[in-house]
KEMARDREN-478511 format. One record per residue (C-alpha): x, z, y; residue in one letter. Coordinates in pm, whole numbers, plus 50000, padded with zeros to 5 digits. Layout:
N
X | Z | Y | A
...
% end
This chain:
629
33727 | 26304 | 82566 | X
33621 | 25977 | 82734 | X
33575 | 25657 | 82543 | X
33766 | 25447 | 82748 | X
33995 | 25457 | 83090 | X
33785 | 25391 | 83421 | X
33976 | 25123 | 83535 | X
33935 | 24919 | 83202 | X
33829 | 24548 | 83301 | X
33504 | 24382 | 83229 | X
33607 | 24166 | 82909 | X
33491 | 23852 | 83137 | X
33758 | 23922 | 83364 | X
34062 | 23876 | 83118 | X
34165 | 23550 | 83044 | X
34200 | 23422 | 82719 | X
34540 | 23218 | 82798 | X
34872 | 23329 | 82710 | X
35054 | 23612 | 82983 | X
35246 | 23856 | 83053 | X
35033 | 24221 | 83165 | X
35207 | 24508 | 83335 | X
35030 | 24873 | 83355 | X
35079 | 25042 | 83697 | X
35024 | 25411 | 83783 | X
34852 | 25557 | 84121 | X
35179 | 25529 | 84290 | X
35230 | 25171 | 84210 | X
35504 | 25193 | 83981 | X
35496 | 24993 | 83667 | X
35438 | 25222 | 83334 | X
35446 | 24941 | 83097 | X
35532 | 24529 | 83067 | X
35436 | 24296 | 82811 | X
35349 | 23996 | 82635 | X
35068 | 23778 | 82500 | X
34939 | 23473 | 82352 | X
34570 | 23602 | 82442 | X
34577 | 23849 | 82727 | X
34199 | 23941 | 82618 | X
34251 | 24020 | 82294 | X
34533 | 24193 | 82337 | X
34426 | 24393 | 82625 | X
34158 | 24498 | 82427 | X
34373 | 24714 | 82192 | X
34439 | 24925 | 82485 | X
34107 | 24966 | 82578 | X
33955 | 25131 | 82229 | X
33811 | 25455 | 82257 | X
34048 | 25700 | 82291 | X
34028 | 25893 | 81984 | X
34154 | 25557 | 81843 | X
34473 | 25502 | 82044 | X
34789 | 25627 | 81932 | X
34885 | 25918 | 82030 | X
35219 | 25771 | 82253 | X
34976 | 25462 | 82334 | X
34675 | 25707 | 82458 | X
34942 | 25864 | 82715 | X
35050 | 25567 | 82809 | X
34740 | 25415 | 82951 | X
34579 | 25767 | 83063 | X
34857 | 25808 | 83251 | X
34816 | 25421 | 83429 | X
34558 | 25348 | 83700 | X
34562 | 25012 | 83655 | X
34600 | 24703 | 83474 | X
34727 | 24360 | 83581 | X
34831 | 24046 | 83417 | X
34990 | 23712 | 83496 | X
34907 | 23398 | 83284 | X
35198 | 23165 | 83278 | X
35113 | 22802 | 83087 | X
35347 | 22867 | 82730 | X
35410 | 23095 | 82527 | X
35751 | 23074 | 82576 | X
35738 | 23136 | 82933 | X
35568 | 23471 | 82869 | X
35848 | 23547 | 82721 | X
36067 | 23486 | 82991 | X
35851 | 23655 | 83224 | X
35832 | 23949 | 83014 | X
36187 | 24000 | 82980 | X
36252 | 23948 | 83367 | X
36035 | 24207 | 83481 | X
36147 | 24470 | 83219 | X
36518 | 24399 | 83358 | X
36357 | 24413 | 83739 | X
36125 | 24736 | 83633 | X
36288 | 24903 | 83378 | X
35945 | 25046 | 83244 | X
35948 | 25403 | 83109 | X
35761 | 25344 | 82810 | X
35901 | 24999 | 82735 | X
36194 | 25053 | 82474 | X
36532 | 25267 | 82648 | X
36868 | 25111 | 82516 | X
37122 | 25360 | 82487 | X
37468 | 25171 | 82435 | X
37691 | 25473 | 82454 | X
37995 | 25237 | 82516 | X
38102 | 24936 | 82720 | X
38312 | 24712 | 82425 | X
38578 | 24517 | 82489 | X
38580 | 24152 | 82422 | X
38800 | 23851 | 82411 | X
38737 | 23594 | 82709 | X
38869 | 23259 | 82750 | X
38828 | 23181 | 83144 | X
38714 | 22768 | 83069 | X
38621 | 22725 | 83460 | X
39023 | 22735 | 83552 | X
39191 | 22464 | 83630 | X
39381 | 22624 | 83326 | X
39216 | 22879 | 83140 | X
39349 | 23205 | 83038 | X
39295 | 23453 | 82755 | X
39210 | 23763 | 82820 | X
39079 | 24098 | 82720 | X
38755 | 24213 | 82951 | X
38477 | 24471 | 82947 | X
38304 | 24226 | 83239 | X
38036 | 24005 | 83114 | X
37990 | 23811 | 83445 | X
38284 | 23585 | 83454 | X
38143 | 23244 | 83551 | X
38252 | 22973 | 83310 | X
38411 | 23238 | 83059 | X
38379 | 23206 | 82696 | X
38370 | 23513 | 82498 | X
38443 | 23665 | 82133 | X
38367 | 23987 | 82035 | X
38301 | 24257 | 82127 | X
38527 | 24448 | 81926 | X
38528 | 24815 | 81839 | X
38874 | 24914 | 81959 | X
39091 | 24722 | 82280 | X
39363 | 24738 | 82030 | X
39164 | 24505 | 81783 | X
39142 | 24249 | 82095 | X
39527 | 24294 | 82192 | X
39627 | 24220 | 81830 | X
39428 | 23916 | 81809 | X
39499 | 23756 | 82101 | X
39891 | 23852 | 82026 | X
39816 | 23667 | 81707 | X
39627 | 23367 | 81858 | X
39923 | 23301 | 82139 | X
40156 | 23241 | 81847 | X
39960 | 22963 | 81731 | X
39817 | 22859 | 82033 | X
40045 | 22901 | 82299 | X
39791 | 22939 | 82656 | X
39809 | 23102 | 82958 | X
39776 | 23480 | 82987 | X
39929 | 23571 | 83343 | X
39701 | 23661 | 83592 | X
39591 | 23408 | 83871 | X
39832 | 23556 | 84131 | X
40121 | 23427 | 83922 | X
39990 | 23140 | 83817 | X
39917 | 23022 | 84179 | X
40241 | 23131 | 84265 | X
40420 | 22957 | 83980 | X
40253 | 22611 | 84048 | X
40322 | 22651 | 84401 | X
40739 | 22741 | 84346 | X
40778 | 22522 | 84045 | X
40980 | 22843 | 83872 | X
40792 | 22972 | 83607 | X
40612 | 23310 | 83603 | X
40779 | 23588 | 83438 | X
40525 | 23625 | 83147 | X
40656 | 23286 | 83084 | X
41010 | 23347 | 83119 | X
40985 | 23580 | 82809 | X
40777 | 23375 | 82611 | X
40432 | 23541 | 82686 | X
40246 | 23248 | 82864 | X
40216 | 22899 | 82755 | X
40046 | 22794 | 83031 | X
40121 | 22495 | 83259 | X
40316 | 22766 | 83465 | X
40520 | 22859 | 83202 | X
40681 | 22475 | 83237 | X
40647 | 22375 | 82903 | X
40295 | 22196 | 82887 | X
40106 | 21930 | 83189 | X
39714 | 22109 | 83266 | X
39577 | 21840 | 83028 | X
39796 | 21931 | 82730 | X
39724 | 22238 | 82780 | X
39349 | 22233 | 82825 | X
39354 | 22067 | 82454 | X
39560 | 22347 | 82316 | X
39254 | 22540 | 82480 | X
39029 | 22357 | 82278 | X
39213 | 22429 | 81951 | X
39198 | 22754 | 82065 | X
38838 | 22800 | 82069 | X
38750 | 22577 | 81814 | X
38966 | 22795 | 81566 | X
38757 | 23142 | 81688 | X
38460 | 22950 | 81645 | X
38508 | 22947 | 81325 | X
38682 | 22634 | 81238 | X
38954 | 22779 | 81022 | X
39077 | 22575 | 80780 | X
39110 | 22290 | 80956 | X
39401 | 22452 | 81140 | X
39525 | 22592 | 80873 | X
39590 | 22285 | 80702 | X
39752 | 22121 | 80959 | X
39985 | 22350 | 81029 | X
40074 | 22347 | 80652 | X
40099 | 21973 | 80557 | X
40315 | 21949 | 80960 | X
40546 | 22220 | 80822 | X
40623 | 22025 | 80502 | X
40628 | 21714 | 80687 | X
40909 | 21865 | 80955 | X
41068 | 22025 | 80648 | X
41106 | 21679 | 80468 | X
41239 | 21513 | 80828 | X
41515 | 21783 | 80783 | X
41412 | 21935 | 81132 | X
41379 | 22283 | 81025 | X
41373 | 22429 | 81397 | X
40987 | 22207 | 81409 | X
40955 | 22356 | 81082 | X
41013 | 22729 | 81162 | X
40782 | 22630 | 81438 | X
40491 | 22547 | 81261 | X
40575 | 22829 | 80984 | X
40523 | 23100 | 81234 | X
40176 | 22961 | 81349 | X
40065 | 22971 | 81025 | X
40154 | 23274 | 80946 | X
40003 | 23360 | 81267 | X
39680 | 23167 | 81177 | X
39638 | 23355 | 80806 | X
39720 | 23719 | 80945 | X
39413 | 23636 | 81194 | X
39206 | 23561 | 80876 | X
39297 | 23836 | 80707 | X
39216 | 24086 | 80962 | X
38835 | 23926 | 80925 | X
38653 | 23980 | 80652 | X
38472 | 23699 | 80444 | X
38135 | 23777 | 80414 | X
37935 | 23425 | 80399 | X
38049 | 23102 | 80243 | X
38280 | 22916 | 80466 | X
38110 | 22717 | 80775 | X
37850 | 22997 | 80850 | X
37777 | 23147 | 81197 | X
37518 | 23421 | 81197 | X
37460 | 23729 | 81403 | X
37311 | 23993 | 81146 | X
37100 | 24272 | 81299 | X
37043 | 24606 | 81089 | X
36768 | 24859 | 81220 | X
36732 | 25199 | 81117 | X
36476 | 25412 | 81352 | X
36271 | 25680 | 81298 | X
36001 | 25819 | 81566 | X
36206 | 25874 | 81849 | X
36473 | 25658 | 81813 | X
36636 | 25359 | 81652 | X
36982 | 25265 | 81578 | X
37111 | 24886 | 81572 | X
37419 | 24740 | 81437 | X
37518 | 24396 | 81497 | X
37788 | 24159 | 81249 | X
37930 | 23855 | 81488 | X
37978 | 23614 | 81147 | X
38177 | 23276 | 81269 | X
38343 | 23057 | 80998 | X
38188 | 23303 | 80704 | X
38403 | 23577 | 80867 | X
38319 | 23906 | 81082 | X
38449 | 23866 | 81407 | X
38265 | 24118 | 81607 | X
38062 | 24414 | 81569 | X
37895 | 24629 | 81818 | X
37596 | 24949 | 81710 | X
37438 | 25143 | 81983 | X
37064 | 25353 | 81986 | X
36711 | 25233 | 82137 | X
36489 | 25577 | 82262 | X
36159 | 25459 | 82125 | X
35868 | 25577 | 82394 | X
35565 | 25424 | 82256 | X
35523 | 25354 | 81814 | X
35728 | 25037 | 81739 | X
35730 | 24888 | 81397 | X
36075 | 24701 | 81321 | X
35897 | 24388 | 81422 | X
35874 | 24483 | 81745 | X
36199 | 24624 | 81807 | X
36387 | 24330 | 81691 | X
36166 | 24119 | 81960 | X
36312 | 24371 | 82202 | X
36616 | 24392 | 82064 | X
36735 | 24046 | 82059 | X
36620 | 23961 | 82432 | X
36864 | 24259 | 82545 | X
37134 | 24156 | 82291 | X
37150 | 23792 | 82420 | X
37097 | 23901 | 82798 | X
37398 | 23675 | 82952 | X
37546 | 23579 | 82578 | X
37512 | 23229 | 82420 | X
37320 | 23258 | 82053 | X
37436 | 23176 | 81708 | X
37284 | 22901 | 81540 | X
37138 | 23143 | 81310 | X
37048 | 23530 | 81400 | X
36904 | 23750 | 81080 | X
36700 | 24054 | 81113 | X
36504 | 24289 | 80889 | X
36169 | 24163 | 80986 | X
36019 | 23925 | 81160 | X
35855 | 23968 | 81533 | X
35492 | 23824 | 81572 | X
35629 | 23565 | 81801 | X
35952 | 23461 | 81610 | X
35843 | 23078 | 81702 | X
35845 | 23141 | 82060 | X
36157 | 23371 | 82049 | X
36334 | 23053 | 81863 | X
36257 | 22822 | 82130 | X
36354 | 23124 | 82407 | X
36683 | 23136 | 82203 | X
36729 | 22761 | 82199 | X
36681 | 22731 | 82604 | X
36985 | 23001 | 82618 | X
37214 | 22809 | 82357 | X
37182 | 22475 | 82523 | X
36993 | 22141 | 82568 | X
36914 | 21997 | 82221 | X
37053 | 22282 | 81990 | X
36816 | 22533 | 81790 | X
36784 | 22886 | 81716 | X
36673 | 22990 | 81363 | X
36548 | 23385 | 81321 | X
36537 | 23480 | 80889 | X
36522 | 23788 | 80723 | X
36735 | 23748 | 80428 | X
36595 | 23795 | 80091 | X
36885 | 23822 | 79832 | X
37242 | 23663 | 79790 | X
37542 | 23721 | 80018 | X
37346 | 23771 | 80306 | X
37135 | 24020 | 80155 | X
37424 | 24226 | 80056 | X
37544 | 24194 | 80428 | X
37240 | 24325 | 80546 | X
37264 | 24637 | 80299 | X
37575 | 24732 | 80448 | X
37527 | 24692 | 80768 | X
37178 | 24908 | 80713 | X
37408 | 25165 | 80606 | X
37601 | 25166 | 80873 | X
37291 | 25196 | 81103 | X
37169 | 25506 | 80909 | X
37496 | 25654 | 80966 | X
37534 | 25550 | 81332 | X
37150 | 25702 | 81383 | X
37264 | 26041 | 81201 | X
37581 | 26055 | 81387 | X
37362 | 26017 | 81673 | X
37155 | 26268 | 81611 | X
37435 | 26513 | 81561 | X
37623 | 26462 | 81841 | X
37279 | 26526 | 82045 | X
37221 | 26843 | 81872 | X
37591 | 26967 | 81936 | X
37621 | 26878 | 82316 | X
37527 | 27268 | 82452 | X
37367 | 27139 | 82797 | X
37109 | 26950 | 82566 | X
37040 | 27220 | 82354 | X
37003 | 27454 | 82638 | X
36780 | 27215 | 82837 | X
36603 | 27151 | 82487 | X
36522 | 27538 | 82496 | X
36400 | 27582 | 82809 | X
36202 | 27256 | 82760 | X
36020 | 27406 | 82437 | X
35948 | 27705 | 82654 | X
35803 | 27609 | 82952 | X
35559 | 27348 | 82701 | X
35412 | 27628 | 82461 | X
35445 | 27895 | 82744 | X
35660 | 28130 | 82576 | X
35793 | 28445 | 82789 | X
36163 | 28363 | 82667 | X
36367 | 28058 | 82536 | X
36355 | 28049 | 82160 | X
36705 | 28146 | 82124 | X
36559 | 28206 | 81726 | X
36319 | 27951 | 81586 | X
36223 | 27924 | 81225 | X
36004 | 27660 | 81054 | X
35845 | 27627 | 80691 | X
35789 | 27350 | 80508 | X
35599 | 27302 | 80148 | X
35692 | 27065 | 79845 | X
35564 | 27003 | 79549 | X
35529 | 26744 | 79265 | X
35141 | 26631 | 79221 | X
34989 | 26979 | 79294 | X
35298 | 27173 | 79061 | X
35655 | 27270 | 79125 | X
35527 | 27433 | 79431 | X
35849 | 27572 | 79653 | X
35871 | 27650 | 79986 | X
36122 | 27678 | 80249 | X
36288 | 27887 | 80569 | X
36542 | 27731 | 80810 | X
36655 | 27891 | 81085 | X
36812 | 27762 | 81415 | X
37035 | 28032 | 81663 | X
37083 | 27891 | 82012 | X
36975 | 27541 | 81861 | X
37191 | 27530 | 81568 | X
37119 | 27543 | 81227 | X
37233 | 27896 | 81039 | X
37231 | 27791 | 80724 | X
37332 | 28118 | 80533 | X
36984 | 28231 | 80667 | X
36778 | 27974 | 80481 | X
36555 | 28080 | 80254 | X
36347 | 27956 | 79956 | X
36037 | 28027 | 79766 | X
35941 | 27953 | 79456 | X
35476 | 27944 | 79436 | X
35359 | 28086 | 79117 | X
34949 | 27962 | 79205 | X
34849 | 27740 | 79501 | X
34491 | 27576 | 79589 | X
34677 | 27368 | 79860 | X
34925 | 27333 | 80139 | X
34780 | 27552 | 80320 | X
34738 | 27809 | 80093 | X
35084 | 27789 | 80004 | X
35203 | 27804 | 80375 | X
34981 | 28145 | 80395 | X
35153 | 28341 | 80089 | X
35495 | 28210 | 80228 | X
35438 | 28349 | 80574 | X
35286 | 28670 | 80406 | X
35562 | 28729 | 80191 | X
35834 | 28673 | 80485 | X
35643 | 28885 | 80747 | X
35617 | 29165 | 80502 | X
35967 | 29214 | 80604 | X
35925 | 29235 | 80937 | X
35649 | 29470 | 80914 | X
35860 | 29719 | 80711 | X
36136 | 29698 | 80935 | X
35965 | 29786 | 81242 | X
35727 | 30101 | 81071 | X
36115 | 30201 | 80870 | X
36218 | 30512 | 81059 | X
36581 | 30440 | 81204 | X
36846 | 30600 | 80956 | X
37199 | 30703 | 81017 | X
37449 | 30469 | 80798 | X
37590 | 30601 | 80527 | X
37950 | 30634 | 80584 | X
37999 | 30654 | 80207 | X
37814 | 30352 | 80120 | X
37919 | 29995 | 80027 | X
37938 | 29787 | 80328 | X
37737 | 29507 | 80108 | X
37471 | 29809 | 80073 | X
37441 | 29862 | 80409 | X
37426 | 29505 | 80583 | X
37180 | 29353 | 80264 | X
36870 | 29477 | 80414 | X
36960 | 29380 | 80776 | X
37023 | 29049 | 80659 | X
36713 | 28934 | 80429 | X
36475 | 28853 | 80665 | X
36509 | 29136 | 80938 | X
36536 | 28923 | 81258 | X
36176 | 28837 | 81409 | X
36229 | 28466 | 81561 | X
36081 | 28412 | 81875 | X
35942 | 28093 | 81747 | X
35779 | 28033 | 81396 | X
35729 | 27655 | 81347 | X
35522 | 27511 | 81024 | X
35505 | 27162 | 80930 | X
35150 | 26998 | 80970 | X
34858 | 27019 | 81199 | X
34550 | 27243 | 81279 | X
34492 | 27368 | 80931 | X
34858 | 27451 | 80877 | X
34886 | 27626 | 81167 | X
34512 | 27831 | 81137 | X
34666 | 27921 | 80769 | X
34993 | 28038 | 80951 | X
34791 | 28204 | 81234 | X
34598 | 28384 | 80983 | X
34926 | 28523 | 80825 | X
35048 | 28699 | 81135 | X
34751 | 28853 | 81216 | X
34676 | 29040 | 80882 | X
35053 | 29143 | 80913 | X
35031 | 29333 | 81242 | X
35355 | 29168 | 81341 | X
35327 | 29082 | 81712 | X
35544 | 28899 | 82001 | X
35585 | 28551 | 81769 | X
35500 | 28211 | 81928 | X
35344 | 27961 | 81644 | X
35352 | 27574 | 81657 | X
35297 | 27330 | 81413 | X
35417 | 26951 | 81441 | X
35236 | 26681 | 81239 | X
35443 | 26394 | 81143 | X
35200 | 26113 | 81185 | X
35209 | 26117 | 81589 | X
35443 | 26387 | 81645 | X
35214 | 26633 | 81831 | X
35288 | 27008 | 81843 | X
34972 | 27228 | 81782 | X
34956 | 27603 | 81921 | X
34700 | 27869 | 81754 | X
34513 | 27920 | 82048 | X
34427 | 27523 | 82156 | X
34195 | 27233 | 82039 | X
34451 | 26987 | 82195 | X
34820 | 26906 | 82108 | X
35103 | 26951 | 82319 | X
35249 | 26610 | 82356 | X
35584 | 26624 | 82482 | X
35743 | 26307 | 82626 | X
35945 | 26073 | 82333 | X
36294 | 26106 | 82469 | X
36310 | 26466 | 82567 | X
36529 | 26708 | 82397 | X
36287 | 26943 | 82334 | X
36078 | 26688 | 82090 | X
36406 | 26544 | 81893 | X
36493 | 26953 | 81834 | X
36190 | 27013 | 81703 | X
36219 | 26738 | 81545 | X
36552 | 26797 | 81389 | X
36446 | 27142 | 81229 | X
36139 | 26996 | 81093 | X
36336 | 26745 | 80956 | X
36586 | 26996 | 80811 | X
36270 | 27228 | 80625 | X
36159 | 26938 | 80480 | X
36517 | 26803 | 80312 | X
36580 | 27159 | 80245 | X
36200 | 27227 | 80029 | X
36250 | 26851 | 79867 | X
36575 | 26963 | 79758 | X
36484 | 27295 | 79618 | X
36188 | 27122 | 79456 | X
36377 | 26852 | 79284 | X
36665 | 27106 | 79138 | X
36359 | 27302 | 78962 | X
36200 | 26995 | 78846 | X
36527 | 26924 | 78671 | X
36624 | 27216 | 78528 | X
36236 | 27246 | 78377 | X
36231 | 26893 | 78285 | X
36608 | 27002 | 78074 | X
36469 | 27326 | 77966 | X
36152 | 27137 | 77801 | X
36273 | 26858 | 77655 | X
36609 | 27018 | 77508 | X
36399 | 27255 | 77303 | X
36277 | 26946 | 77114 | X
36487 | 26910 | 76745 | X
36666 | 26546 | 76740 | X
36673 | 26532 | 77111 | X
37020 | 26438 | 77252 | X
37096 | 26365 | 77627 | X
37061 | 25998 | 77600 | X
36730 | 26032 | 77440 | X
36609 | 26289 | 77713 | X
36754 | 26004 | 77941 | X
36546 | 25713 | 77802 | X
36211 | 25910 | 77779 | X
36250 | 26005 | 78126 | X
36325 | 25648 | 78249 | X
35989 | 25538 | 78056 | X
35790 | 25780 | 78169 | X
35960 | 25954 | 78534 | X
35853 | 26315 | 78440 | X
35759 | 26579 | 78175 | X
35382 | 26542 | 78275 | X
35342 | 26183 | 78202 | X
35504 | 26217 | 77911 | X
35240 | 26482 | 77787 | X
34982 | 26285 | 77852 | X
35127 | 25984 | 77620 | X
35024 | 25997 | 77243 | X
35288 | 25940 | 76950 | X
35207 | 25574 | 76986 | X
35321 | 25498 | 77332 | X
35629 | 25739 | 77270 | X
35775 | 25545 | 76998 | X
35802 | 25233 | 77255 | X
36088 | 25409 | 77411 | X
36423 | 25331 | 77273 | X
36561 | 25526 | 77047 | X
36262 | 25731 | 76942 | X
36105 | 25688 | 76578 | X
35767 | 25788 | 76473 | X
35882 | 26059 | 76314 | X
36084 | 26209 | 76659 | X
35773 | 26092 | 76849 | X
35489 | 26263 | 76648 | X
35747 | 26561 | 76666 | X
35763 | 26538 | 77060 | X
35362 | 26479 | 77066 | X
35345 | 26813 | 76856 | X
35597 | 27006 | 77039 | X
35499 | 26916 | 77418 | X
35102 | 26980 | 77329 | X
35182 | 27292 | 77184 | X
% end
């Protein structure tokens, strides 16, 4: 492998001010844009031998013929650059947002001569302020329903209002009590722009001032003895407090955030986004990021909030998990959005409320990324391309309608289990899983190569089994038990790990004689798939199906050995322990806590034992005595 790319620049030639760099391949198109506060020294990264690289990063600039770079005189304005051309280029191996939906949101149309309220999927309505987005259309329809009771503003379209104002008769949603707009005849354009005001001010987030007016103007209507006023300003606050209590309280009162949860794993990330105003939620909105090159959660935040505020005014305050190396310049990119004189302020929350808000909506994330996932894995043109995908990349004969992979756990070298999964036309059969319990194991390896042995043996004596006629007179549990342990050959056998997993694999299905199985590997770390017969992965492209299936049943051997693992480790750790006179569940309970398994504990003399609570001398020489013996 060569150290370096050939059209690497002499060092001399970079500059070392701040820029924005774009990789181009031999057609011209752009691979790649970004951003830095010293092109050279960030330039350089890419140009490391390429043993070094990263496995994603090592494609990415062998498969670029050149390099350029613009230096701009701020950091900030790198930024700006940055994000323009990734919206002009859209870069394949920049990061690919997914947003599955287009969400509705509340818009209040301030460039009218009198503004309406709306609902609106259209982000490009000059002068419009917005609210949301909102999960459902019927969460914006029952607000604004809401909001109209207590501020009464125009929600006819523009043809009626222009016809309204030019008859003088008001227009029909007006007539029934719909519109309060200077069409309906009720209010002059400058009242109404004030009840506008109100409007927004209150979905802003100031809430009780409203509140309180309405109140103490109720009483004060009530005391006049004009109860029709009074009914009046009843209903709006009614209307006012069943707006509140549709949004939850989250932060103390006074608050605006936006609060950004990441969950991502290799090939993708999942975001989900709380709209706080006032303390209270009053938007949400979750969609996926395919992740092409390896992006800490530093980095996809940076990426993340540019999209998230493409064409959207800030919050005084946005949160996120982690901090981007240029959260100062991102602040002041922020700021230039928001407005002349107003600031931007990026945390990661630490503990309190906000804190706990994160936590949940990091849940909510994980769930969004496994419902992802799943809805991938069940969509049949996917799975099919994701077959012929894996096929034409390891050069199998046949799509791997039948793939099965292996994965080892253990705890510290013991507890050694193994186990099977099987996927059937890219779904997991799970009543054909499989585990094995290692009595002796050097290593991995070793353990992967008795596995394998073990599970071929079955295919061997299948095939060299002369074919018998059924027994009519046998149990049909008789007859279908040997046909179902084991018996199918898969077309693809799939280990977790690299080289050596796969030689110990390889090594298994030659000394079985069993022929006409493909074998791949996939290590973790970079996501490469090994075959038996190569020196050099297979690197298969970040957002193709083919990866995320292999992927997926990786994933799925792994959960399904860790599982196995830990019910053995508990029923031994039980089994032990509960042999010991004087021990009681609570006891077993507390000596675990202290020491987080049976083998620590041997190692700890009567001394250390008695520190736990609830254990004497006496029950801890007796322990000592019992565990060593």
């Amino acid at each position: 492998m060569a150290d370096t790319v050939p059209y690497r620049p002499k060092a001399g030639e970079i500059p070392t001010q701040p820029g924005v760099y774009r990789f181009k391949d031999a057609q011209g198109r752009v691979l790649y844009v970004g951003k830095a506060k010293n092109l050279r020294a960030r330039l350089s990264n890419y140009f490391q031998p390429l043993r070094n690289l990263h496995e994603r990063t090592r494609r990415m600039v062998t498969t670029a013929s050149s390099v350029e770079w613009t230096v701009v005189g701020t950091d900030i304005e790198s930024l700006q650059l940055e994000y323009t051309w990734i919206k002009e280029f859209n870069p394949p191996f920049n990061v690919k947002f997914r947003d599955d939906k287009t969400y509705p949101f509340m818009a209040i149309t301030l460039g009218d001569e009198a503004p309406r309220v709306m609902v609106t999927r259209n982000r490009r309505i000059a002068g419009a302020k917005y609210f949301g987005p909102y999960p459902k259309i019927w969460a914006v329809r029952d607000t604004i329903d809401l909001m109209i009771k207590a501020f009464p503003i125009r929600t006819c379209s523009d043809s009626s209002y222009k016809q309204a104002m030019q008859s003088g008769r008001p227009c029909f949603p007006g007539q029934i009590g719909r519109c309060g707009g200077p069409c309906s005849g009720k209010v002059t354009i400058e009242e109404h722009r004030r009840i506008v005001d109100d409007f927004v001010s209150f979905m802003n987030g100031g809430d009780r001032r409203f509140v309180r007016q309405a109140t103490d103007r109720m009483k004060e209507a009530a005391a006049r003895q004009e109860y029709e006023a009074a009914a009046k300003y009843r209903d709006q606050l009614q209307a006012l407090e069943a707006v509140l209590e549709k949004s939850a309280v989250v932060l103390r009162e006074g608050v605006d955030a936006d609060l950004f949860a990441i969950e991502h794993d290799e090939l993708a990330a999942s975001v989900q986004q709380f709209i706080v105003r006032g303390g209270r939620i009053r938007g949400e909105r979750a969609w996926t990021v395919d992740k092409e090159l390896d992006l800490d959660t530093g980095e996809l935040v940076d990426s993340i909030l540019q999209a998230a505020y493409e064409g959207q005014d800030p919050p005084r305050r946005i949160l996120v998990p982690a901090l981007p190396d240029d959260v100062d310049e991102l602040e002041a990119w922020l700021a230039e959005r928001r407005g002349p004189g107003k600031k931007v302020t990026i945390q990661t929350p630490q503990r309190g409320e906000k804190a706990s808000l994160m936590q949940t909506a990091s849940m909510n994330a994980k769930n969004n990324l496994m419902l992802y996932k799943m809805r991938r894995s069940s969509d049949f043109v996917a799975r099919s391309q994701a077959l012929t995908d894996i096929q034409d990349a390891l050069g199998m004969d046949e799509a791997p309608l039948r793939m099965e992979c292996y994965d080892v756990s253990h705890l510290s070298g013991t507890n050694i289990v193994a186990s099977m999964v099987v996927f059937e036309d890219g779904l997991p059969r799970k009543d054909q899983y499989r585990r094995f319990t290692i009595a002796d194991s050097t290593d991995d390896t070793e353990s992967l190569y008795q596995v394998l042995t073990r599970r071929l043996a079955y295919l061997k004596e299948d095939r060299e089994a002369p074919l018998e006629r059924p027994d009519p007179t046998a149990e049909g549990e008789q007859q279908s038990q040997r046909r179902r342990k084991f018996s199918y050959p898969p077309q693809l056998l799939i280990v977790d790990g690299g080289q050596p997993q796969v030689a110990a694999a390889r090594r298994a299905l030659e000394e079985s004689g069993v022929e006409g199985i493909t074998l791949a590997g996939i290590a973790k770390r970079l996501e490469e798939v090994w075959l038996a017969d190569s020196d050099y992965p297979v690197i298969l492209p970040r957002s193709s199906e083919a990866l995320f299936m292999i992927q997926r049943i990786r994933d799925e051997a792994h959960r399904f050995a860790i599982t196995h693992q830990r019910t053995r480790r508990k029923r031994d750790i039980t089994s032990v322990l509960s042999e010991i006179p004087g021990l009681g569940p609570s006891r077993v309970k507390e000596l675990l806590k202290h020491f987080g398994s049976v083998s620590e504990l041997k190692k700890a003399d009567a001394t250390a034992i008695a520190e736990v609570k609830g254990i004497g001398p006496a029950l801890a020489t007796t322990i000592e005595s019992t565990l060593a013996g």
